[in-house]
C-alpha positions in Angstrom: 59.1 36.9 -33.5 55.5 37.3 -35.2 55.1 33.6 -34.5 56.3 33.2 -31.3 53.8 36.2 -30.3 51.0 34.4 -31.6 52.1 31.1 -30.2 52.3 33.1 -26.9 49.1 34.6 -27.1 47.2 31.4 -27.9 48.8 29.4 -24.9 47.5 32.7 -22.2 44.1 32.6 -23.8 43.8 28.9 -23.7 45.5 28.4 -20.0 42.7 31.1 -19.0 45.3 33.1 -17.2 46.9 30.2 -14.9 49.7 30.4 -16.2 49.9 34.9 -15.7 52.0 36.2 -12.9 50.2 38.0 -10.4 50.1 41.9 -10.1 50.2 41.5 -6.3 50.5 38.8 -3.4 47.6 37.5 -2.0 49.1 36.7 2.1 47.7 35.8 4.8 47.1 38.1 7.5 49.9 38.2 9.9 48.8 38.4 13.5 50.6 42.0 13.8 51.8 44.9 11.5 53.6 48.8 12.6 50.9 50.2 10.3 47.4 48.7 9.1 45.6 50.8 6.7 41.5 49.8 6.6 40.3 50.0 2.9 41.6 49.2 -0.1 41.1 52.0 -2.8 43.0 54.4 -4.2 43.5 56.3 -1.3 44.2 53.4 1.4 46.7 51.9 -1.4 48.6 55.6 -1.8 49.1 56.0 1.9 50.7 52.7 1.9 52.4 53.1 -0.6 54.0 56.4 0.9 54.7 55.1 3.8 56.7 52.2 2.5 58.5 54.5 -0.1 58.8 57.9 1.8 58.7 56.7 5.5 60.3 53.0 5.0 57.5 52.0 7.0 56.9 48.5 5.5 55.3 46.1 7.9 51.9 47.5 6.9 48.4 45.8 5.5 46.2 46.7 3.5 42.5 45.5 4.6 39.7 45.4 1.6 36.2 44.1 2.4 35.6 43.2 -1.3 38.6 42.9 -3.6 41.3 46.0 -4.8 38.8 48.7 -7.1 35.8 47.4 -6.3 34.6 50.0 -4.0 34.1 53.9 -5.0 37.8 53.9 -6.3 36.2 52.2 -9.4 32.5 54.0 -9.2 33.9 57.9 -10.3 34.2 59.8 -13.6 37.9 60.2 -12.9 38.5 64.3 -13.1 41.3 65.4 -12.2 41.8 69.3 -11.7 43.4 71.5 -8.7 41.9 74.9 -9.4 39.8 74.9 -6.1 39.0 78.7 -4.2 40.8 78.6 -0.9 44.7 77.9 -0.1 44.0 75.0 2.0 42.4 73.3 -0.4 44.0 74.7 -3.7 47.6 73.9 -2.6 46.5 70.3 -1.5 45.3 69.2 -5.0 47.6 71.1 -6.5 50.1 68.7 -4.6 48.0 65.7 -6.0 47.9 67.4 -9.3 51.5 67.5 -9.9 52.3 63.9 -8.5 49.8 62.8 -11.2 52.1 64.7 -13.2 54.6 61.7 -12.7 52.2 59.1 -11.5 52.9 56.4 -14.2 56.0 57.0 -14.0 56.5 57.1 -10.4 54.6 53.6 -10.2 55.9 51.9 -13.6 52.6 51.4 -14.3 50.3 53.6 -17.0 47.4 55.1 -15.1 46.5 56.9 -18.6 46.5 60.0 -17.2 45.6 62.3 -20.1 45.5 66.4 -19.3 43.1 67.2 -22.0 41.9 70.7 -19.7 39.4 71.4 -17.8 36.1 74.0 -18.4 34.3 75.2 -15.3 31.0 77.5 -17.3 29.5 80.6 -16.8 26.2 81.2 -17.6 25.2 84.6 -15.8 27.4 87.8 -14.8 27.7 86.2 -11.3 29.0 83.2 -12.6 31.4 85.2 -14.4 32.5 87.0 -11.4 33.1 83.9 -9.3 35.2 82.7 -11.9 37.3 85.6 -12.1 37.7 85.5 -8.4 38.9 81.6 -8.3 41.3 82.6 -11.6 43.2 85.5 -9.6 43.2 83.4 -6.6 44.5 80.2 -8.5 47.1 82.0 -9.6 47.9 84.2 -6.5 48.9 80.3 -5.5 51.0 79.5 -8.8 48.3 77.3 -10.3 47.5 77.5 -13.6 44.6 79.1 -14.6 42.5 81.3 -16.8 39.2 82.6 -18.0 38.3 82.1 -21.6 35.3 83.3 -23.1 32.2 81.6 -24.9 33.9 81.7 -28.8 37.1 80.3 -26.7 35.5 77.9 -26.0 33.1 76.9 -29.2 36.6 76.7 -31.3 38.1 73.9 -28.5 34.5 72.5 -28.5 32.6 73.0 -31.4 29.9 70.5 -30.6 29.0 72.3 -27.7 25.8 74.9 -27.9 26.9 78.8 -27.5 23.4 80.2 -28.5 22.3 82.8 -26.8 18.6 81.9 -27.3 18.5 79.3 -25.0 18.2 79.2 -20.6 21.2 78.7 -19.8 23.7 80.8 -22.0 27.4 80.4 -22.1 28.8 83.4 -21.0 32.3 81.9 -20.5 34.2 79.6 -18.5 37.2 79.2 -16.6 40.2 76.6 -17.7 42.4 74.6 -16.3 44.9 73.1 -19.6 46.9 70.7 -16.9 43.3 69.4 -15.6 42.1 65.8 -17.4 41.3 62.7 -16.8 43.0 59.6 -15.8 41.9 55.5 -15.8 40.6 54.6 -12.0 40.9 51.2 -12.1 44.7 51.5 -13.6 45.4 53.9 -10.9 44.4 51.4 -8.1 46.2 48.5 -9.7 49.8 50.7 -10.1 49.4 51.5 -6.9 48.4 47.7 -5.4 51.6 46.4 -7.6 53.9 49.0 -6.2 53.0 49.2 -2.7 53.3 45.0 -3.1 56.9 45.2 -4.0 57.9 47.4 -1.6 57.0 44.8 0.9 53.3 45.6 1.8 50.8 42.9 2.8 47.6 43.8 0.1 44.4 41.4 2.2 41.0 41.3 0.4 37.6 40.0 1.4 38.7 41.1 4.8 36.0 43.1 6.4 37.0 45.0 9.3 34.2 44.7 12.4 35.8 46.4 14.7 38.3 48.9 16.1 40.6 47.5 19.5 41.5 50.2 21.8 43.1 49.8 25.2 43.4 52.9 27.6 43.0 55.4 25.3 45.0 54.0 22.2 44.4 52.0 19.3 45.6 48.1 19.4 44.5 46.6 16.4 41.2 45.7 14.6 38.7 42.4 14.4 38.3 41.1 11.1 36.3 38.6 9.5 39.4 36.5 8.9 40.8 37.3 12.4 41.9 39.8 15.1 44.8 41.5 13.7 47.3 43.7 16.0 48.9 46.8 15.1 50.3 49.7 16.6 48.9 52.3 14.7 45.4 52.1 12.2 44.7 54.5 8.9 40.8 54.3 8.8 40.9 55.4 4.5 36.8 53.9 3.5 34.7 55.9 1.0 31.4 55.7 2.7 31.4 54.0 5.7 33.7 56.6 7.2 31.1 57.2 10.1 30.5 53.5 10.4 33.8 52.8 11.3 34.5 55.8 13.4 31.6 54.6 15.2 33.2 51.3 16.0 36.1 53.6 17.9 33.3 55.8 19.6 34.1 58.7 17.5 31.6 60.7 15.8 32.1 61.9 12.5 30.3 65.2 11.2 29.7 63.1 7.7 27.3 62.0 5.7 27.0 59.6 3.0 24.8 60.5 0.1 24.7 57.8 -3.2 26.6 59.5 -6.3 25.4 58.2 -9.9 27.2 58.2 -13.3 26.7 57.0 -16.6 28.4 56.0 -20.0 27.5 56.2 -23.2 27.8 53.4 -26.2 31.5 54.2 -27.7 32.0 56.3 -30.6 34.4 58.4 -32.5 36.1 61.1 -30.7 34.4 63.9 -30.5 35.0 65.6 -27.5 38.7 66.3 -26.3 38.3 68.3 -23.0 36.3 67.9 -19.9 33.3 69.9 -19.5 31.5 71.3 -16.3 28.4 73.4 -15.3 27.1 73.9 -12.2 24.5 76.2 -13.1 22.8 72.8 -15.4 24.8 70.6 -12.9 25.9 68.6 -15.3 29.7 67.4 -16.5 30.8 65.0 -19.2 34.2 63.6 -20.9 34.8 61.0 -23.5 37.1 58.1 -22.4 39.5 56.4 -24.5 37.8 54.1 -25.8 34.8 56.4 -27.0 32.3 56.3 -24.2 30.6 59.5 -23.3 31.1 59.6 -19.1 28.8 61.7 -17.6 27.2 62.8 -14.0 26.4 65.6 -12.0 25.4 65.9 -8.1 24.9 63.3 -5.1 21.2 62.2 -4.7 19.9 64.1 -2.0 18.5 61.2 0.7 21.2 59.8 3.0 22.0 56.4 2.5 24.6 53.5 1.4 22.9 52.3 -1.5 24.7 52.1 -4.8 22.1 52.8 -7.3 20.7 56.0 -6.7 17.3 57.4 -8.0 15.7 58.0 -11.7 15.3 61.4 -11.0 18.7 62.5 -10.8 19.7 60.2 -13.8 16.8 62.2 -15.5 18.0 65.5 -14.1 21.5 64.9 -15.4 20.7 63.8 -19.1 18.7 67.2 -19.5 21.4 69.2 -18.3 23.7 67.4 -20.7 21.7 67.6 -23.5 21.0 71.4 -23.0 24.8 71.7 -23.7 25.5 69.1 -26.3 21.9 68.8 -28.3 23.5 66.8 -30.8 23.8 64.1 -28.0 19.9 63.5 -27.5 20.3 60.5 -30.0 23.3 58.7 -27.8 22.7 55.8 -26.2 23.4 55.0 -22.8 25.4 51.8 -21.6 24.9 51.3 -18.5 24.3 53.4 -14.6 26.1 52.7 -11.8 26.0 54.6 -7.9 28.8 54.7 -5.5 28.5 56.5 -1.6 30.6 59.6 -1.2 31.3 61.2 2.5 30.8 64.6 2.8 31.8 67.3 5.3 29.7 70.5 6.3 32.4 72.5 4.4 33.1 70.0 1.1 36.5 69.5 2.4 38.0 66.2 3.5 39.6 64.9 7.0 43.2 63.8 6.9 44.0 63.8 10.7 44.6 62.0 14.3 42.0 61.2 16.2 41.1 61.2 19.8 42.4 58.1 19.9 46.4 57.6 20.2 47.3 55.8 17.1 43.5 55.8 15.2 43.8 58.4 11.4 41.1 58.9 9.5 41.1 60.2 5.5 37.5 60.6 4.8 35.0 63.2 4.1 36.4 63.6 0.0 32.3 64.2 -0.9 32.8 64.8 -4.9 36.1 65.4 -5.1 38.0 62.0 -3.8 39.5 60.7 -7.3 41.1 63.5 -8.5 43.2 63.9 -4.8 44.0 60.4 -4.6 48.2 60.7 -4.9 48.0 63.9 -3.0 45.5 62.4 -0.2 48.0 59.1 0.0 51.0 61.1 0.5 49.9 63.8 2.9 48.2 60.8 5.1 51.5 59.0 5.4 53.2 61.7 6.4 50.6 62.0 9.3 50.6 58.5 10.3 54.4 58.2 10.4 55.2 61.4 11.8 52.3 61.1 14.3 51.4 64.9 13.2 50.2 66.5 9.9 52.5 67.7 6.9 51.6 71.2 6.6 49.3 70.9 3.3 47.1 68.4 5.1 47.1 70.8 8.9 44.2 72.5 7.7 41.9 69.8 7.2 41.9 68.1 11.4 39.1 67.1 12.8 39.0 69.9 15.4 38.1 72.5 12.9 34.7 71.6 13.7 35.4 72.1 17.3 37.0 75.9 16.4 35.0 76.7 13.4 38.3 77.4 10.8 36.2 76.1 8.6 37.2 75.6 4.3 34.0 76.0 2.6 34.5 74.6 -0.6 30.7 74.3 -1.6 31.5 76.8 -5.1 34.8 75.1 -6.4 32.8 71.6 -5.6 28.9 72.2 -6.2 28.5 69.3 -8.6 30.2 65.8 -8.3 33.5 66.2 -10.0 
């Protein structure tokens, strides 16, 4: 067995993976599909992946304009929590929480989801107090949750700083134990390979350039490889949200702000739980294989471009090192942007348009990864129903026409 395994590993290395089987088709566009979904991350890949499983819709496409994570889907720090303030949007990441619960094994496929919990700090008696308020509402809607105080939390993190001589003291902090992290790239492959076998067409370097309408109702879109019909179109892109809806003459309260990260040269494990401040607006986790990953908020100027400013990388290792001194002589890897979408009230869009058969999922801002299942399912659900599953009714584009609006800007003030 030992020498067949090595035999076998020589021939893959040396046949420079000709000879692997492929995670997903690569098809040609047909010339019509019931569903097309435009963009190909994590979300776009869950909705299809919904709809073929939940709806047994399965004449659908996926269109990427680069190739399956490439886009933001592959540009996060890959939190995952639910503990948000209001119902609307507690309940819908709680949704998303608990299919991660199952993910890997949902999709056969390990998406390394690892619930390591989740600190949100306090550093002043306010802070405190808005803690307190999102604990008792968390669990008002059966999500776990609790408030832990500042030697709590020095005895799960030692290496963090709980001095009381310094600005920004910890005071306490609230936690989430089923929050954590999971591997982005892994969860956009599980779901590209799943989605695949249930029959959907997965199309990249396919660039969408424009949005067919006829009498009031969506017919299909121009690509760069071709017109391609459909009956009904889920607009899911990171972004470029408002560039596409602008291609159906719809205009989207969004904009799209750059987002940095960075990593850290591996090391030992030192840090086991994922750690948040929005009074330093700063966050950071360890990954598996030892880099520190690290960010904090969007860069202020609107814009598409994917490496953001010095300032906030600056910004961000300050606020980082006020918490974990001992990591002023780290290293860092590498920096890297991508372009969020954000709404007036921090929550997304997951709705119908004005257009008969046009959806758009957009308007995540920070918060995009960690909804990912939840965002897929809920958007499926819409699409092949034709009208929003209860979790997702909230979040329609009309609620800027009524004002029920979600504000989410405390549970999401930094880029988590």
């Amino acid at each position: 067995m030992k020498k067949y395994s090595v035999v076998s590993l020589l021939r893959n290395a040396l046949s420079y993976n000709r000879n692997w089987t492929e995670a997903w088709r690569s098809p040609a566009p047909q010339r019509e599909y019931d569903v097309v979904i435009v963009g190909g991350g994590g979300h776009g890949l869950a909705t299809a992946y919904y709809l073929a499983k939940e709806h047994g819709i399965r004449n659908v496409a996926v269109l990427e304009k680069g190739w399956i994570g490439g886009g933001n889907t592959g540009r996060n720090t890959t939190i995952v929590r639910s503990n948000y303030l209001w119902t609307e949007a507690s309940l819908l990441y709680e949704k998303s929480l608990k299919l991660w619960e199952g993910l890997s094994q949902d999709l056969n496929y390990n998406v390394m989801f690892s619930q390591r919990g989740v600190y949100n700090l306090g550093h002043n008696l306010q802070d405190m107090r808005d803690i307190e308020r999102r604990v008792a509402a968390n669990r008002l809607n059966g999500i776990d949750a609790e408030v832990v105080t500042a030697e709590q939390i020095k005895n799960a993190v030692p290496l963090i700083n709980t001095s009381s001589n310094v600005r920004y003291p910890i005071l306490g902090a609230s936690l989430q134990r089923r929050g954590g992290v999971a591997r982005h790239d892994a969860v956009a492959w599980g779901f590209a390979r799943a989605a695949d076998a249930l029959g959907v067409d997965i199309i990249q370097q396919c660039e969408v350039t424009g949005i067919n309408r006829d009498r009031g109702r969506v017919t299909g879109v121009e690509t760069t490889r071709g017109t391609i019909n459909a009956k009904k179109v889920g607009v899911v892109v990171a972004g470029n949200a408002s560039v596409l809806g602008d291609m159906a003459g719809l205009r989207l309260p969004i904009e799209s702000h750059p987002l940095q990260a960075l990593v850290s040269e591996p090391m030992k494990p030192v840090l086991d739980a994922v750690i948040m401040s929005n009074a330093v607006h700063g966050y950071i986790s360890q990954s598996d294989k030892g880099e520190l990953v690290i960010g904090a908020g969007i860069d202020a100027y609107i814009g598409y471009g994917q490496r953001g400013s010095f300032q906030t990388i600056e910004h961000t290792m300050e606020a980082i090192i006020a918490l974990f001194p001992m990591f002023s002589r780290v290293r860092m890897l590498r920096q890297w942007g991508g372009i969020v979408d954000i709404c007036p009230d921090a929550c997304p869009i997951i709705s119908k348009t004005s257009v008969d058969g046009l959806y758009f999922n957009c308007g995540w801002g920070t918060g995009g990864f960690k909804a990912t299942p939840g965002s897929g399912w809920t958007f499926a659900h819409t699409i092949a129903q034709n009208q929003p599953h209860e979790l997702n009714a909230p979040f329609d584009l009309r609620r800027f026409e009524t004002g029920a609006l979600i504000d989410e800007h405390g549970a999401a003030a930094v880029a988590h």
